[in-house]
Backbone as CSV, one residue per row, in Angstrom:
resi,resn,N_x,N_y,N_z,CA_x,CA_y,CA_z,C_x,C_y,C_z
1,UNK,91.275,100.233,135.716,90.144,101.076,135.403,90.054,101.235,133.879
2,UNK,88.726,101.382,133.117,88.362,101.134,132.013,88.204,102.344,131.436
3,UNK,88.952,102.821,130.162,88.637,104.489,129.777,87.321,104.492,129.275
4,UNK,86.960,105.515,129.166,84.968,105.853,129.009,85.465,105.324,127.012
5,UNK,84.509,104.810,126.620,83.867,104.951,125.354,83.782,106.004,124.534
6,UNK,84.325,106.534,123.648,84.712,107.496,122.904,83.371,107.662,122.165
7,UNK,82.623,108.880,122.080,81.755,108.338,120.894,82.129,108.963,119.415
8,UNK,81.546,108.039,118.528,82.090,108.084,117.084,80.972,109.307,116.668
9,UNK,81.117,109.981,116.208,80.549,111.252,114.820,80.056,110.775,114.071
10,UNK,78.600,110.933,113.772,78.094,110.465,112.535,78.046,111.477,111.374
11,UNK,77.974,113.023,111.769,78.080,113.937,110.892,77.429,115.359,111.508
12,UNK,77.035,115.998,110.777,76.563,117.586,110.779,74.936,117.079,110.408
13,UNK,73.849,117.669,110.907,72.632,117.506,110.756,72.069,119.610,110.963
14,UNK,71.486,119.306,109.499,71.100,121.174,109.706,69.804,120.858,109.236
15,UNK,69.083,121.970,109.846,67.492,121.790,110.143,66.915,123.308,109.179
16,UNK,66.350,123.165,108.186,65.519,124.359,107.300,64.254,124.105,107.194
17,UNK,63.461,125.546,107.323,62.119,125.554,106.909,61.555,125.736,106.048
18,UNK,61.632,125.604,105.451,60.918,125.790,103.783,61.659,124.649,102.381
19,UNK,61.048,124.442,101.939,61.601,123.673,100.448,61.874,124.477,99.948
20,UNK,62.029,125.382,99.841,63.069,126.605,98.714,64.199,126.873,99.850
21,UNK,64.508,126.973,101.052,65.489,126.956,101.621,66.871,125.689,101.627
22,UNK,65.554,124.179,101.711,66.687,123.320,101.546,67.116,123.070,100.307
23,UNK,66.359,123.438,99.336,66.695,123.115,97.594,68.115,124.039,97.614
24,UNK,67.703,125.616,97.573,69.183,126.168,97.236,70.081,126.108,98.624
25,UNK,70.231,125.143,99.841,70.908,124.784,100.093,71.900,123.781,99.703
26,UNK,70.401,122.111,99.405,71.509,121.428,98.468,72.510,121.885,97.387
27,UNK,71.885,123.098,96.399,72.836,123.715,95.729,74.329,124.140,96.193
28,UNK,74.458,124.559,97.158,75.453,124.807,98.246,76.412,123.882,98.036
29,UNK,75.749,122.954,99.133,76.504,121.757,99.515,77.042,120.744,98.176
30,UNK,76.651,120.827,97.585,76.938,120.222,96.369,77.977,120.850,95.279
31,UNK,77.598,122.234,95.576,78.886,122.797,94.624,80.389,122.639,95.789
32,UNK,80.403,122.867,96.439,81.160,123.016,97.581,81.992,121.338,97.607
33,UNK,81.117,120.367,96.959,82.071,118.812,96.650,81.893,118.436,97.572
34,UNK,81.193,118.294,98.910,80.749,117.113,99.318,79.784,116.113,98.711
35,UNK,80.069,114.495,99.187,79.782,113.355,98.401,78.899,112.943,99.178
36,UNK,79.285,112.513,100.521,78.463,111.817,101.470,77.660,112.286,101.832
37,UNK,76.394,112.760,101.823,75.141,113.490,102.465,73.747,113.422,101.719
38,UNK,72.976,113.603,102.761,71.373,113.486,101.825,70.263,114.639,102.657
39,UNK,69.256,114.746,101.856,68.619,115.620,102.276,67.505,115.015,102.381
40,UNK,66.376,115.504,103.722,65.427,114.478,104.179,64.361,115.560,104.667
41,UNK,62.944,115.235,103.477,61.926,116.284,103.362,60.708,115.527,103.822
42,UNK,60.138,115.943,104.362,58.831,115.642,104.816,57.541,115.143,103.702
43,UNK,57.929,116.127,102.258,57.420,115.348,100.727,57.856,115.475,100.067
44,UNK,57.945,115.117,98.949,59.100,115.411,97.550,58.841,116.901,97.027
45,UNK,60.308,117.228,97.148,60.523,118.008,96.136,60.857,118.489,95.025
46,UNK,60.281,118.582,94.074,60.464,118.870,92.952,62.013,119.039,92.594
47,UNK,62.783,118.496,91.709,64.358,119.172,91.233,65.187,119.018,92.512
48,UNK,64.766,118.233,93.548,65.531,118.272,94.301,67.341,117.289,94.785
49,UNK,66.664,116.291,93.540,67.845,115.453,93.165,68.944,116.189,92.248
50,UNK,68.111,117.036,91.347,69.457,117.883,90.149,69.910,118.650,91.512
51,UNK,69.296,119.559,92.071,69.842,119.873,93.272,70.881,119.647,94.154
52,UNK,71.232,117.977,94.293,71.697,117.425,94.936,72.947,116.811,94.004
53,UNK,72.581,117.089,92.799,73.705,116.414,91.849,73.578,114.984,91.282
54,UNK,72.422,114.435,91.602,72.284,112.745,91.469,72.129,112.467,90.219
55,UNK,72.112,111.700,89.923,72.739,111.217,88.249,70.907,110.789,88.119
56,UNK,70.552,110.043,87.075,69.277,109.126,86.877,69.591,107.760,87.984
57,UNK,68.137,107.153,88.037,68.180,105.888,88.825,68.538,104.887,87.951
58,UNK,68.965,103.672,88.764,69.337,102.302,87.562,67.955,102.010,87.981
59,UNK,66.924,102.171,88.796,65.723,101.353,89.050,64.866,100.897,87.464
60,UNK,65.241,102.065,86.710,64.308,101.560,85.480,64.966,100.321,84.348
61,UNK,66.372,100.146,85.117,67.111,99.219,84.178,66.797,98.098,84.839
62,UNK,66.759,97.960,86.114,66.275,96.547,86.941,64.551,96.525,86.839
63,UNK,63.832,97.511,86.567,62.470,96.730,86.135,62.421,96.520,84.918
64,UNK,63.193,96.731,83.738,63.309,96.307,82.813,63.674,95.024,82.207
65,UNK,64.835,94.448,82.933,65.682,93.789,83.128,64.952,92.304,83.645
66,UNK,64.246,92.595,84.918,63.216,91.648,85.555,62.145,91.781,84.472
67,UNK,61.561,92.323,84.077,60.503,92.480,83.030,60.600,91.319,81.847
68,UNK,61.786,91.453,81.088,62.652,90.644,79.953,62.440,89.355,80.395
69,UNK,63.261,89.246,81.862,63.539,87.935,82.314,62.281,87.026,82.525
70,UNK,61.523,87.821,83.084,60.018,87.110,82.773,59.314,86.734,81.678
71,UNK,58.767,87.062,80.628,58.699,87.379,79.604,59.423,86.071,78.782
72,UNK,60.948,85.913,79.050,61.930,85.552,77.954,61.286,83.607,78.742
73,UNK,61.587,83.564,80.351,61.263,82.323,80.624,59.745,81.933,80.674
74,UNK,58.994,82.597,80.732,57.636,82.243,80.489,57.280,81.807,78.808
75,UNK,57.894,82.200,78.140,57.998,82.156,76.311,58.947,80.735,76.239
76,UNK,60.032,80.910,77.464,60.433,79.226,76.720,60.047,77.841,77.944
77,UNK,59.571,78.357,78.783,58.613,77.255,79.131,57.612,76.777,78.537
78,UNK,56.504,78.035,78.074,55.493,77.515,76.996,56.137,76.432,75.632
79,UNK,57.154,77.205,75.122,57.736,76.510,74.171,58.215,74.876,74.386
80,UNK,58.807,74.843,75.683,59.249,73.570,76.226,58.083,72.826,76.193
81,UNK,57.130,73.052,77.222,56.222,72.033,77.358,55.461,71.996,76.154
82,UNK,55.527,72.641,75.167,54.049,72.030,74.043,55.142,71.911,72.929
83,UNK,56.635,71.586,72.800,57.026,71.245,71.735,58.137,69.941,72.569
84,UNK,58.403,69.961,73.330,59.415,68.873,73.840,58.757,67.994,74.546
85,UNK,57.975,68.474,76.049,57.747,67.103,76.959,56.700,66.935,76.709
86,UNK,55.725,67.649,76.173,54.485,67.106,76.065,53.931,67.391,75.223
87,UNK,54.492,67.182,73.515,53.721,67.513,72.468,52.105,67.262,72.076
88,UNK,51.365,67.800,71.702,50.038,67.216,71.316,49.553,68.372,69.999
89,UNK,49.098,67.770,69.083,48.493,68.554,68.318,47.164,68.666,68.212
90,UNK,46.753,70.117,68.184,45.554,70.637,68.873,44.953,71.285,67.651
91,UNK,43.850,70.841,66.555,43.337,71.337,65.599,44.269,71.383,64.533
92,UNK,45.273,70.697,64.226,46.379,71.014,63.638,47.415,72.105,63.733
93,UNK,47.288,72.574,64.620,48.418,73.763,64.949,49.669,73.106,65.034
94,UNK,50.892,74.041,64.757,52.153,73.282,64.966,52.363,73.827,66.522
95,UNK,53.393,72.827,67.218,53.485,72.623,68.480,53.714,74.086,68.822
96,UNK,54.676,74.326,68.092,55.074,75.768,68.980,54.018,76.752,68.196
97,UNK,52.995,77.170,68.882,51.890,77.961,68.527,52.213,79.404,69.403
98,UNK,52.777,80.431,68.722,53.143,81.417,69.920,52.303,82.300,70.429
99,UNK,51.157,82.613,69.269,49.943,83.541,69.412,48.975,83.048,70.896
100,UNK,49.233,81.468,71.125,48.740,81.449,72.407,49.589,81.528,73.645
101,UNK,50.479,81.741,73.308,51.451,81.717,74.779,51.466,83.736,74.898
102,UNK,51.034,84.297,74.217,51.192,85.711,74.690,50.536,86.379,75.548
103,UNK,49.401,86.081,76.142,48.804,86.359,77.456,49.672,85.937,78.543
104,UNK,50.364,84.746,78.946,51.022,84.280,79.738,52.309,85.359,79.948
105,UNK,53.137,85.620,78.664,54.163,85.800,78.526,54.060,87.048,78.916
106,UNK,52.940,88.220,78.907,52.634,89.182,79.032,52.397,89.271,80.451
107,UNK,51.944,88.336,81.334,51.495,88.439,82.527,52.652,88.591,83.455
108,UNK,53.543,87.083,83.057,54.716,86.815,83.642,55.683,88.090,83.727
109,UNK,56.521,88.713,82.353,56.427,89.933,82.553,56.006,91.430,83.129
110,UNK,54.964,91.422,83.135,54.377,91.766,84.180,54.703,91.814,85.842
111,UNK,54.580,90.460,86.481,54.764,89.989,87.363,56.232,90.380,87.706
112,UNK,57.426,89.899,86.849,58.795,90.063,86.902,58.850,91.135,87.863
113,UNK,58.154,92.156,86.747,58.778,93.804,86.557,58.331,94.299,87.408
114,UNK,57.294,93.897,88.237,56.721,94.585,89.716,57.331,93.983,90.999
115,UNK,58.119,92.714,90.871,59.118,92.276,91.856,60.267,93.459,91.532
116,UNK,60.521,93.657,90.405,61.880,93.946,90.104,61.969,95.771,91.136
117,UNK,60.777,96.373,90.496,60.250,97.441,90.969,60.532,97.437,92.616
118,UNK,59.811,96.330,92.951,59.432,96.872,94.163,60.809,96.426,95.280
119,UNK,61.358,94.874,95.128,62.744,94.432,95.858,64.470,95.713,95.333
120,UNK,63.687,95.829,93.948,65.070,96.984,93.394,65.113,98.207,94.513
121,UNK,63.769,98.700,94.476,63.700,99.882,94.843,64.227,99.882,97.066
122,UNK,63.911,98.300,97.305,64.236,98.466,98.550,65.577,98.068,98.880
123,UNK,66.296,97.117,97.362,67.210,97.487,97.678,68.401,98.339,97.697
124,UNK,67.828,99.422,96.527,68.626,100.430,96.679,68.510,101.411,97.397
125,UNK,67.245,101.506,98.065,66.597,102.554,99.460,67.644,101.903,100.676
126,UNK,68.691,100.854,100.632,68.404,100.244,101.901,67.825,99.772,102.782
127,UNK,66.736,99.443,102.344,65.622,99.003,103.587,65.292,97.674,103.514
128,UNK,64.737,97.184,104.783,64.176,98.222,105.946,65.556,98.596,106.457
129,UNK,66.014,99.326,107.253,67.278,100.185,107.810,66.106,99.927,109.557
130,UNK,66.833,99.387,110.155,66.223,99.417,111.658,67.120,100.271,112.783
131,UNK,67.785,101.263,111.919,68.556,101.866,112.801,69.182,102.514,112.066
132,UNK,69.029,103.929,112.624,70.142,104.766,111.750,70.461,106.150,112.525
133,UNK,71.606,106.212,112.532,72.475,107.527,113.509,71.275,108.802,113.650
134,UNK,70.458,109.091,112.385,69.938,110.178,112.838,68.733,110.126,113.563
135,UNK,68.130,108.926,113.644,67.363,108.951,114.807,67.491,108.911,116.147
136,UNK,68.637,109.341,116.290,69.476,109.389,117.965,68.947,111.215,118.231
137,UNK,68.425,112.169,117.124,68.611,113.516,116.914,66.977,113.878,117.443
138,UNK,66.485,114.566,118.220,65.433,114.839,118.841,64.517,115.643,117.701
139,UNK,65.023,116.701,116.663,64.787,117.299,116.378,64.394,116.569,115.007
140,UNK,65.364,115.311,114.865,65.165,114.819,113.578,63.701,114.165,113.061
141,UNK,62.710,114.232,114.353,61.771,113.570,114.226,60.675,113.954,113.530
142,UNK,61.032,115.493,113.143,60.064,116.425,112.844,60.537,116.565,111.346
143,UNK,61.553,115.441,110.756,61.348,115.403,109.235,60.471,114.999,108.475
144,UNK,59.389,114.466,109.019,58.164,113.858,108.358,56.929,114.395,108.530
145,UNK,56.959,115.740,109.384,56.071,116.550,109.711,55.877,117.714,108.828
146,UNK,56.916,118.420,109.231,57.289,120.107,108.868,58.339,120.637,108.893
147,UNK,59.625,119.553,108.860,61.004,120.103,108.552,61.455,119.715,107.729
148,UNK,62.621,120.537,107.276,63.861,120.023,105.943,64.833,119.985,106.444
149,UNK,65.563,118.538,106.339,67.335,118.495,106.704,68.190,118.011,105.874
150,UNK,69.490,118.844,106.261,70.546,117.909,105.606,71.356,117.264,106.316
151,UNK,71.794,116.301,105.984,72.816,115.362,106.586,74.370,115.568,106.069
152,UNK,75.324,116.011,106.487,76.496,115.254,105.577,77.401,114.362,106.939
153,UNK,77.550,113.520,106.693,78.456,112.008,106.747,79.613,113.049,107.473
154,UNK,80.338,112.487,108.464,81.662,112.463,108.787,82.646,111.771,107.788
155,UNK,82.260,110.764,107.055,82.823,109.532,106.161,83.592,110.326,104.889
156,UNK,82.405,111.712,104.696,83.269,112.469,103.643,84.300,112.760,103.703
157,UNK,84.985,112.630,102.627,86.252,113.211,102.673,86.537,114.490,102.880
158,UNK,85.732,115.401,102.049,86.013,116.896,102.852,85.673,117.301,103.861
159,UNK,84.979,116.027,104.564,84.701,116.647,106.136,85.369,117.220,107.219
160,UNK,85.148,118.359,107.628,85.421,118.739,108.756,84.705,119.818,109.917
161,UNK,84.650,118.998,110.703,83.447,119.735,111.390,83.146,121.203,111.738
162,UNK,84.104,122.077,111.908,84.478,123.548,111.745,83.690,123.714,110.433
163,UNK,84.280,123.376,109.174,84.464,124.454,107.997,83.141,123.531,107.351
164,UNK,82.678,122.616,107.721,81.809,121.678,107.327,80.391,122.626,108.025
165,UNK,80.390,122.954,109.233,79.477,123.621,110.105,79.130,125.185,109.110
166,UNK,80.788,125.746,109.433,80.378,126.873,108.815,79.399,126.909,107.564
167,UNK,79.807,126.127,106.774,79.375,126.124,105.122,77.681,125.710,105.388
168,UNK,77.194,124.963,106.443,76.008,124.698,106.681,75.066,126.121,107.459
169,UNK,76.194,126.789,107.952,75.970,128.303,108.491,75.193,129.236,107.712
170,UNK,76.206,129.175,106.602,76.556,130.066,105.336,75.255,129.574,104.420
171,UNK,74.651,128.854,104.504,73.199,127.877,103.672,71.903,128.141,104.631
172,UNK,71.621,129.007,105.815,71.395,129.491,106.341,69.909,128.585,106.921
173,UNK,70.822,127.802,107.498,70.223,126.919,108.236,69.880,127.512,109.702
174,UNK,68.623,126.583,110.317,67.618,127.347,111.634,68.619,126.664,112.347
175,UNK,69.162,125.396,112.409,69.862,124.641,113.744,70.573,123.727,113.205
176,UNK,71.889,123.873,113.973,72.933,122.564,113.003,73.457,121.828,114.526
177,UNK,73.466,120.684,114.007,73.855,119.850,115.495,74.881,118.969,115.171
178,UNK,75.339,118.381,115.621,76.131,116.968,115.940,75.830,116.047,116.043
179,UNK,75.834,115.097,115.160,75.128,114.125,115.708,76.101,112.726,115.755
180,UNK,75.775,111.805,116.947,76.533,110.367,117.224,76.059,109.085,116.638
181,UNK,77.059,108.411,116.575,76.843,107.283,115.964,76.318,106.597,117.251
């Protein structure tokens, strides 16, 4: 005979109504040194990352970054083709004429920096995510409506579900659940 399937803990899920409730909650949870957890609002809230303790994004260093990279190879392709493989002189200009390659170089750039933007941003969102523990939570569905939650991770290190609960108690949360992996 086969023992039942244990199920694994994904964490503590607490349910608040208002954006001034979950803001100086994140405050809470954050002084308190948990790492693993996020908070999930129906629209942005203002300060809600200092809230949470989050540093700045690297997103503006990877559209930057992609930006350059565009920019830098669009400038030496132009350069390649009208001074190496296929020289021609055009009114007497010298081959490498750069004043006309700057629309290109500007575009390409361009172009980079809105890949960079948009693949950066999904891949540091994680997404698409086709599955994730808290949509197993009935209640969780109503984060995109008219609720505020927090999540913290079992994974944390200061986790523990007692003193982890309480402290979500104590932040004076409407409903704190359990939720499974």
């Amino acid at each position: 005979m086969s023992k039942p399937l244990k199920k694994k803990t994904y964490g503590l899920l607490a349910e608040y109504d208002s954006a001034r409730a979950i803001y100086h909650a994140c405050e809470q949870v954050r002084d308190a040194g948990y790492k693993v957890w996020d908070s999930h609002t129906p629209f942005a809230v203002h300060n809600l990352d200092k809230a949470m303790g989050l540093g700045p994004s690297v997103l503006p260093w990877i559209v930057f970054a992609m930006g350059m990279t565009g920019a830098s190879l669009a400038m030496l392709l132009q350069w390649w083709t009208s001074t190496i493989d296929y020289p021609i002189v055009i009114a007497g200009k010298p081959y490498f004429s750069w004043q006309a390659f700057v629309p290109v170089t500007f575009e390409l750039g361009v172009l980079f920096s809105a890949f960079g933007a948009v693949f950066g941003m999904l891949g540091l969102n994680r997404l698409p995510m086709w599955y994730h523990s808290l949509f197993n939570s009935e209640r969780f569905l109503r984060h995109t409506d008219d609720k505020f939650f927090i999540a913290i991770e079992a994974r944390d290190p200061k986790y523990d579900p007692q003193k982890t609960r309480e402290l979500l108690e104590r932040t004076g949360a409407l409903h704190i659940e359990e939720v499974e992996d």
